[in-house]
C-alpha positions as CSV (number, residue, x, y, z in Angstrom):
1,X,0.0,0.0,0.0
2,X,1.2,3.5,-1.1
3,X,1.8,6.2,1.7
4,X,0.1,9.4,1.4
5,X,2.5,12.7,1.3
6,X,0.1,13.3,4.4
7,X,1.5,10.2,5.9
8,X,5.3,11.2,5.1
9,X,5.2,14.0,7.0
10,X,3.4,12.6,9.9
11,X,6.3,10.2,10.3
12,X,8.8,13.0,10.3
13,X,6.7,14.0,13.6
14,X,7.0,10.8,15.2
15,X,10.9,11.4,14.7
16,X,11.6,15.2,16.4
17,X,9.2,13.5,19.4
18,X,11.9,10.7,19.9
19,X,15.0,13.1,19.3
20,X,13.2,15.6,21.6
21,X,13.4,12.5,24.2
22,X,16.6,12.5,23.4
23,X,17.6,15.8,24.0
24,X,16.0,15.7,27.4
25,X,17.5,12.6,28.6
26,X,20.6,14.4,27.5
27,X,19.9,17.5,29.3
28,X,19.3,15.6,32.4
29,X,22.7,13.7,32.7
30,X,24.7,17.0,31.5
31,X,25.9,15.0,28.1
32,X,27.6,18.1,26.5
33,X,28.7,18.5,22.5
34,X,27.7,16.5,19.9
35,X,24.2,14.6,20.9
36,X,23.4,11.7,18.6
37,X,19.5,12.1,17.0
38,X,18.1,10.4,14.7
39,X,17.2,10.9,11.2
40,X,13.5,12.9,10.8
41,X,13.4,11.6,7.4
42,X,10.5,10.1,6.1
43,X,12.3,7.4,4.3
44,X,10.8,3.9,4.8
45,X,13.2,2.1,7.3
46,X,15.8,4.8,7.7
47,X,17.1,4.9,11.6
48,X,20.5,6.2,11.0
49,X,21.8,8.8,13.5
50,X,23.2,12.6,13.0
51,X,25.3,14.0,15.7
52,X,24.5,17.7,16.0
53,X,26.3,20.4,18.4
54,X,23.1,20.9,21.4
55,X,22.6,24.7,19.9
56,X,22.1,23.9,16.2
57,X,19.6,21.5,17.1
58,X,18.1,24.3,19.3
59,X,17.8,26.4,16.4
60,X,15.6,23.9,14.2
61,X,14.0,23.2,16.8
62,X,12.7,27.3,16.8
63,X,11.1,26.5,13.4
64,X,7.7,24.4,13.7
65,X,8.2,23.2,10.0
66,X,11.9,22.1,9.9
67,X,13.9,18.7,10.5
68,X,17.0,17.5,10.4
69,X,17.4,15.1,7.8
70,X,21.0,13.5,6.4
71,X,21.8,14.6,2.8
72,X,19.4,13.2,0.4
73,X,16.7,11.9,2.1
74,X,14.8,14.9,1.5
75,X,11.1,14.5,-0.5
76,X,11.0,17.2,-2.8
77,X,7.6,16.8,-3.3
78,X,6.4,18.2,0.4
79,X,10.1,19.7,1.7
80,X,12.8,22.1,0.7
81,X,16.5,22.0,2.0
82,X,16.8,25.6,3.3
83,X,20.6,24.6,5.4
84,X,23.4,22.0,4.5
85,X,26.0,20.8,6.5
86,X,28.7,18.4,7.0
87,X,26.5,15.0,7.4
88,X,23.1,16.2,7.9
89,X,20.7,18.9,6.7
90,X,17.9,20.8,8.0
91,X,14.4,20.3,5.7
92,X,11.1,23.0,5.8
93,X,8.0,21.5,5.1
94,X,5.7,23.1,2.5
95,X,2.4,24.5,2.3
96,X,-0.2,21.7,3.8
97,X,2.7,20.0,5.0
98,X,4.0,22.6,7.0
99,X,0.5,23.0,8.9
100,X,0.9,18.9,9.4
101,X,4.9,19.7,11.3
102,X,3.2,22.7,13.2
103,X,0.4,20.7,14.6
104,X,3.0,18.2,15.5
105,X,5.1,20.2,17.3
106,X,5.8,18.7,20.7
107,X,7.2,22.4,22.1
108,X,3.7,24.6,20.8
């Protein structure tokens, strides 16, 4: 069975609530630097991890409708790649989709 665009991005929301887990847990024990997360792709199957400095991720987590993906698992159908960097990338949902990340958003 197909999955729906709708679906996709969904799935991406599933992803920031685990790395947002993450990031607390990591809070808690005082981890500093890099933090492994995982991927918020939407990729069927993908669980491969990004390590991100505690302040980037801080900063995609400021926009409702962005997600750290790693380079090339983007769906340029529903996201556009607004910041690339060494082993990862940050994605913005568009249009519908962006209303489907907002809603999703664990820290409205």
């Amino acid at each position: 069975m197909a999955v729906s665009n709708e679906q996709l991005a969904q799935r991406q929301n599933l992803f920031r609530d685990a790395n947002e887990r993450i990031e607390y847990a990591a809070t808690v024990v005082g981890h500093k630097g890099l933090r492994p997360f995982i991927c918020e792709c939407s990729l069927d199957g993908c669980l491969e991890r990004i390590e991100v400095e505690t302040e980037f991720y801080e900063v995609v987590r400021g926009h409702a409708a962005r997600f750290l993906t790693l380079p090339g698992h983007e769906i340029i159908e529903i996201e556009n790649v607004v910041t690339r960097r060494d082993g990862y990338q940050v994605v913005e949902k568009m249009n519908a989709f962006a209303e489907i990340a907002t809603s999703g958003n664990p820290r409205r």
